[in-house]
C-alpha positions in Angstrom: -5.8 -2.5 26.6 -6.4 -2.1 23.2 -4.3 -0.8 20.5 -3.9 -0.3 16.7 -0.8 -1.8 15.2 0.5 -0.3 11.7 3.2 -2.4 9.6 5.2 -0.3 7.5 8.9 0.1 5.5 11.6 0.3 8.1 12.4 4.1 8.1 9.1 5.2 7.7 7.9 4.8 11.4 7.6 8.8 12.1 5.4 8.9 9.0 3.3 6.3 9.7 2.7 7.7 13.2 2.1 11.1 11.7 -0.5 9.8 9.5 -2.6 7.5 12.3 -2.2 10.7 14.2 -3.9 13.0 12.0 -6.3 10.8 10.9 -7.6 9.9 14.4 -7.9 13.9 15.4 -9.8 14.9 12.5 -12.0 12.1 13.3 -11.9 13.3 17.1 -9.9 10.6 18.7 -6.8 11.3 20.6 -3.8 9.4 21.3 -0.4 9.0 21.0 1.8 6.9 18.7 5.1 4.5 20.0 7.1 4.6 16.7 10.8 4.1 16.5 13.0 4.0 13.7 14.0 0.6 12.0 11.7 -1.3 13.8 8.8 -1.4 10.8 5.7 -1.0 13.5 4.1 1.4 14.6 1.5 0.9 17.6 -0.8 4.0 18.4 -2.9 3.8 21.5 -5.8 6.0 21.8 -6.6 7.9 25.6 -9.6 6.1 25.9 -9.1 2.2 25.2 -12.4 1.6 24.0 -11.6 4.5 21.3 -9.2 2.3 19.8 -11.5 -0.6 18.5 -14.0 2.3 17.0 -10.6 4.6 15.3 -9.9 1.0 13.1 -13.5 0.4 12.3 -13.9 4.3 11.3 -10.7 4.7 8.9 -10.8 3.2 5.2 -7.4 1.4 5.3 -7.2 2.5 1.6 -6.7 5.9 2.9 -3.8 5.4 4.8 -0.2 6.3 2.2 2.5 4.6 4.4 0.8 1.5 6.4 1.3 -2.2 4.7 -1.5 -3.7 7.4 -2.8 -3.4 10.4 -5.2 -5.0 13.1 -6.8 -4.2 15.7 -4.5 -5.6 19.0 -6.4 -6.5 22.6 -2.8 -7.5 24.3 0.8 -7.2 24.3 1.6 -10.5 25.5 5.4 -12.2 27.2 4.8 -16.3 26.5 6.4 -18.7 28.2 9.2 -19.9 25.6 8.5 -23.8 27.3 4.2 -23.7 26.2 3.8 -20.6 23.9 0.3 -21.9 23.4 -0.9 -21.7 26.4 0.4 -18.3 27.2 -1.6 -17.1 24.3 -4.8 -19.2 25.4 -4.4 -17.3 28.8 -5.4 -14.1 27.7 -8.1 -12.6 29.5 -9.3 -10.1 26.6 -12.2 -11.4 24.5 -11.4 -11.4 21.2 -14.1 -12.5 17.9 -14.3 -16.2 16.3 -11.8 -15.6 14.0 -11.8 -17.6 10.3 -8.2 -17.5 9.9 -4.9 -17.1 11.8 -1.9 -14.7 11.1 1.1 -15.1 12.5 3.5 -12.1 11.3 6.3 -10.0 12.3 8.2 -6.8 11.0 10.0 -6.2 7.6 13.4 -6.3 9.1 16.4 -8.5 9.2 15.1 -9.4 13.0 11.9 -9.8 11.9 12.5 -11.9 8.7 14.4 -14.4 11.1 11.7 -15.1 13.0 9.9 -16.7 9.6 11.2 -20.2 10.3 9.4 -19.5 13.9 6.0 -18.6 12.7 5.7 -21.4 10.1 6.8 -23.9 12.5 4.4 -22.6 15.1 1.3 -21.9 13.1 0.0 -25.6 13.1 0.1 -26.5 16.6 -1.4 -22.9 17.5 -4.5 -23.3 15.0 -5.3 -26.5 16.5 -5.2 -25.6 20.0 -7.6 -22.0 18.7 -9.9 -24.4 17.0 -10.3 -26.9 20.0 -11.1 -23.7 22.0 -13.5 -22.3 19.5 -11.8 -19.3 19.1 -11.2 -20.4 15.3 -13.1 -21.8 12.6 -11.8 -25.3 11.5 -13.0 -24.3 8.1 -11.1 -20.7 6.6 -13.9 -18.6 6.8 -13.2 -15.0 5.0 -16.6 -13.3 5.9 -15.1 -13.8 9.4 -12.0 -11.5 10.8 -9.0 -12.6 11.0 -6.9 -13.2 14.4 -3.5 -11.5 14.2 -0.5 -12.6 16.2 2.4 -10.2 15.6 5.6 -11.0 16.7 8.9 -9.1 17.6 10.7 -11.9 19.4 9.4 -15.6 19.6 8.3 -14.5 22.8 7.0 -10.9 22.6 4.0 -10.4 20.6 0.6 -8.6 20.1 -2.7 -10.6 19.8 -5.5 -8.8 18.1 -7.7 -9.6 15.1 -7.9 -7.8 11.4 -11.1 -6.9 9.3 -10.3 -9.1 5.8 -12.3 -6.5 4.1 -10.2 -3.1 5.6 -6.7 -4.2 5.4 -3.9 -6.1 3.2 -4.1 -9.8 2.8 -1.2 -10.2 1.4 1.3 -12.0 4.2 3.0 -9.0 6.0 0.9 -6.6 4.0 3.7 -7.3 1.5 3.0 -8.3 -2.2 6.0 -9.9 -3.5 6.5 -10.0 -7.6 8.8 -11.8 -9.3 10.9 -9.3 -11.9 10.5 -10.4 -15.2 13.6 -11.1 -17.4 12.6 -9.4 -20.3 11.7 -5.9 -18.7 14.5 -3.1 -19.1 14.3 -2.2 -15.6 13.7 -3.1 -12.0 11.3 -0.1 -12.0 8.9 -2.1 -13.3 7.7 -3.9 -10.3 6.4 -0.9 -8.9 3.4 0.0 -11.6 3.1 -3.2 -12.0 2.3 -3.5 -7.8 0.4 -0.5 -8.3 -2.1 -2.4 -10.7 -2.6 -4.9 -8.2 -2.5 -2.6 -4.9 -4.4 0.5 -5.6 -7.1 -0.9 -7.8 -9.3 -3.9 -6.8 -10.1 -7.0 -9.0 -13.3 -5.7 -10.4 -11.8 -1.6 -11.4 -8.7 -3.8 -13.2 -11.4 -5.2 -15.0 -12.8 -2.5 -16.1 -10.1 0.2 -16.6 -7.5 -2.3 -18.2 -8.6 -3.5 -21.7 -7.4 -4.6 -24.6 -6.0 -2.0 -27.3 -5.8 0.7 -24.8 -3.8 3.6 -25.5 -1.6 5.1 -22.6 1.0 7.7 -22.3 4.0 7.3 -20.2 6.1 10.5 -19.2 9.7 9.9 -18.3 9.6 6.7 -20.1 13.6 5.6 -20.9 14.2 3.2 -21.1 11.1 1.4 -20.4 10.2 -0.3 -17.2 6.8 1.1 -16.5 5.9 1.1 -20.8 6.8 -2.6 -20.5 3.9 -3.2 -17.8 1.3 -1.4 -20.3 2.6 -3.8 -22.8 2.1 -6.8 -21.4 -1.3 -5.5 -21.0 -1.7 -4.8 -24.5 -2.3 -1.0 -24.8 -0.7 0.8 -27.4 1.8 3.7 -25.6 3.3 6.8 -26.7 6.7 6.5 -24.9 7.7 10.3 -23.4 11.5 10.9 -23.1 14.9 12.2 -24.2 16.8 9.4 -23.9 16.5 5.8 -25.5 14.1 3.1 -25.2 14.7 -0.4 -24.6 14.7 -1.9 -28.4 12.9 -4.5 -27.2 9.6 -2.9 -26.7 10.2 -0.6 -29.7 9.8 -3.8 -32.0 6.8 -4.9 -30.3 5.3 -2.3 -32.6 3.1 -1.3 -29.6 5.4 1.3 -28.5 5.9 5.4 -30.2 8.6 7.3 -29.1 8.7 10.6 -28.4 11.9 12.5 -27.5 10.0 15.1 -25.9 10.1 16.9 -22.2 7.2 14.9 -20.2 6.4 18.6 -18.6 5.8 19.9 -22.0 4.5 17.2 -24.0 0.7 17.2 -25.2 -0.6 14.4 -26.2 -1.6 14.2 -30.1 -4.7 11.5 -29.8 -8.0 12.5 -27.5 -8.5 8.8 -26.8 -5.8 8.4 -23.9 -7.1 6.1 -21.0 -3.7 5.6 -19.1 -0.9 8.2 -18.1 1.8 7.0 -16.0 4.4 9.2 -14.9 7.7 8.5 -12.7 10.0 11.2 -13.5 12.5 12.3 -10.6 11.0 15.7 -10.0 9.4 17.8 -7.2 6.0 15.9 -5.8 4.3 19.3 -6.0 5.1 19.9 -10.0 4.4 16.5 -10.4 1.4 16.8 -8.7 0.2 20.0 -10.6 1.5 18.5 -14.2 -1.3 15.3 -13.1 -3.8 18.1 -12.3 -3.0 19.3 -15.7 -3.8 16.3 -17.3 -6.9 15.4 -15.9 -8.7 18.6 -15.7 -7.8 19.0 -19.6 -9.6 15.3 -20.7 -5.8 14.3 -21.6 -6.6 10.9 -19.5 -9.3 8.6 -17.9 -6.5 7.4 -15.2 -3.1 8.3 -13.8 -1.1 6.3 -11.9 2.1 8.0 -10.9 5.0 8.8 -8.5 5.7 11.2 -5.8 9.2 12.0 -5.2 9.6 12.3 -1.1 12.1 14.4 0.9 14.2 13.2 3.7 12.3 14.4 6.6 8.2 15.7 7.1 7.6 12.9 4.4 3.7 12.7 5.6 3.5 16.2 5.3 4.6 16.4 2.0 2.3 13.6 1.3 -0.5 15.2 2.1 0.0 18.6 0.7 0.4 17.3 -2.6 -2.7 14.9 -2.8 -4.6 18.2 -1.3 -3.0 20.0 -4.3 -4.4 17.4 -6.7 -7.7 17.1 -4.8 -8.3 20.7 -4.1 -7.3 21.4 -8.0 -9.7 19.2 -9.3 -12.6 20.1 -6.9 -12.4 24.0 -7.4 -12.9 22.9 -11.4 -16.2 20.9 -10.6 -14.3 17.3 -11.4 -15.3 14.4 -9.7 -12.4 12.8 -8.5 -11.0 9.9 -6.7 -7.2 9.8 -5.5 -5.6 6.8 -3.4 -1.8 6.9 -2.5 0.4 4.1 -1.3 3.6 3.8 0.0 4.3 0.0 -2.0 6.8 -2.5 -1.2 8.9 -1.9 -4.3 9.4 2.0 -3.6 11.4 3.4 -2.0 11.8 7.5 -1.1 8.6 7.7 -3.1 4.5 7.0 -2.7 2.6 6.2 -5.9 -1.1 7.5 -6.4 -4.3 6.3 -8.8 -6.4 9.3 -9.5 -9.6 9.5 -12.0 -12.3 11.9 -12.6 -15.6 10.9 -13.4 
């Protein structure tokens, strides 16, 4: 057998499996998805086994909104709780030399008990790989890596990852510490955003020095305290107050303005940020607005999700930005992610060039 495993925010399952879903028909592979809610996976298995292993080699993980990882799984696998090891070594599907070893498991409150298990287990399993060459001794990152997903600390799923096409982040998870000083837990999520949706090399590049950024929907300041810290200059958008302490940074303007009908007074703007609690699809045309006029280089924003058809929504709204900016003659990029610190919303990067 062969299947693709998808980790994602407990609750998000049905999404997850629509997205896998659509992806792999419009790329004319067909399957069918096992999600249910509150476990955090998703597995989708396509028809024709060998169509699996060519569906994860032929989507861009960046392109998928609601999956934290995945990999690429060869067995579902019952160990023997007395040798673990040598229930694993059993396996009669070939996988790859590996470089590295995973050992992960959902984002649950099953799953997070199972942490003492993995770290535990981990040495004694990497040593046994590496005595049967199926492991590098050495970490080797040009190699993939070999994935062992647990449910229980006997039930798991052996497959390997691509380290270029996925999240290398433990449980596709990037965990930041809040910072004291910010006015609001909101800021974890641009400040995820920076490190999720744009590499090392475009973080370089678009984030300098003496930047100037707008941020819609600012009060009272967790997303303008993340432009801050990276030393751009913002024009804070919102009726209500701002933190004080960003005010005397002397970095900050504030505007006590409606972020739908503000225009910005400077033709210099490199950043918008937006997350005001507000349709996706206004959201999404006000962003449309914004780039098409020049008004920014980059947005990074947030899309407000319903309760139910979440992928749907999803992808009608990046169509709308898409579409928008396509029909003008722009070229654009867009990448959406459903990130650890959000919640009922997805937050998208989009540019034109």
């Amino acid at each position: 057998m062969s299947s693709i495993i998808l980790y994602c925010r407990t609750g998000f399952e049905s999404d997850c499996a629509a997205e896998i879903q659509f992806h792999a028909e419009q790329l004319g592979f067909f399957g069918f998805a096992k999600a249910s809610s509150g476990t955090g996976f998703v597995e989708f298995s396509c028809y024709q086994a060998e169509h699996s292993q060519a569906l994860y080699q032929a989507i861009d993980f960046r392109h998928l909104v609601f999956a934290r990882h995945w990999f690429l799984a060869l067995a579902e696998l019952q160990l023997d709780e007395a040798n673990r090891v040598a229930s694993i070594l059993a396996i009669e599907q070939k996988l790859p030399k590996c470089g590295s070893l995973r050992l992960e498991y959902p984002d649950t409150n099953d799953g997070k008990a199972l942490s003492s298990f993995c770290k535990k287990f981990t040495r004694p399993l990497e040593n046994a790989l590496v005595k049967h060459q199926w492991l590098t001794k050495k970490a080797n990152p040009k190699l993939p890596a070999m994935q062992l997903f647990f449910v229980s600390g006997t039930h798991c799923w052996i497959g390997y990852s691509d380290t270029r096409n996925g999240n290398a982040q433990h449980n596709g998870i990037l965990r930041l510490k809040f910072p004291a000083e910010a006015p609001s837990r909101s800021t974890l999520k641009l400040d995820e955003a920076f490190m999720v949706l744009l590499n090392d090399e475009e973080r370089e590049q678009y984030i300098q020095n003496g930047q100037h950024a707008v941020d819609l929907g600012a009060c009272p300041g967790g997303w303008t305290y993340q432009l801050v810290r990276r030393n751009m200059f913002v024009a804070a958008i919102d009726n209500g107050p701002m933190a004080q302490s960003l005010m005397d940074t002397g970095q900050v303007q504030h505007f006590r303005e409606d972020g739908f009908k503000y225009q910005p007074e400077r033709s210099n703007v490199s950043w918008l940020v937006c997350d005001m609690v507000e349709r996706p699809a206004k959201v999404s045309r006000l962003m449309l607005k914004w780039l098409a006029n020049g008004w920014c280089q980059y947005a990074m924003f947030n899309l407000k999700l319903p309760m139910k058809q979440r992928f749907a929504e999803v992808n009608q709204d990046l169509n709308l930005l898409k579409e928008g900016l396509s029909e003008l003659g722009f070229e654009h990029e867009v990448r959406a992610k459903h990130l650890y610190h959000d919640r009922e919303e997805i937050t998208v990067f989009a540019r034109v060039y």
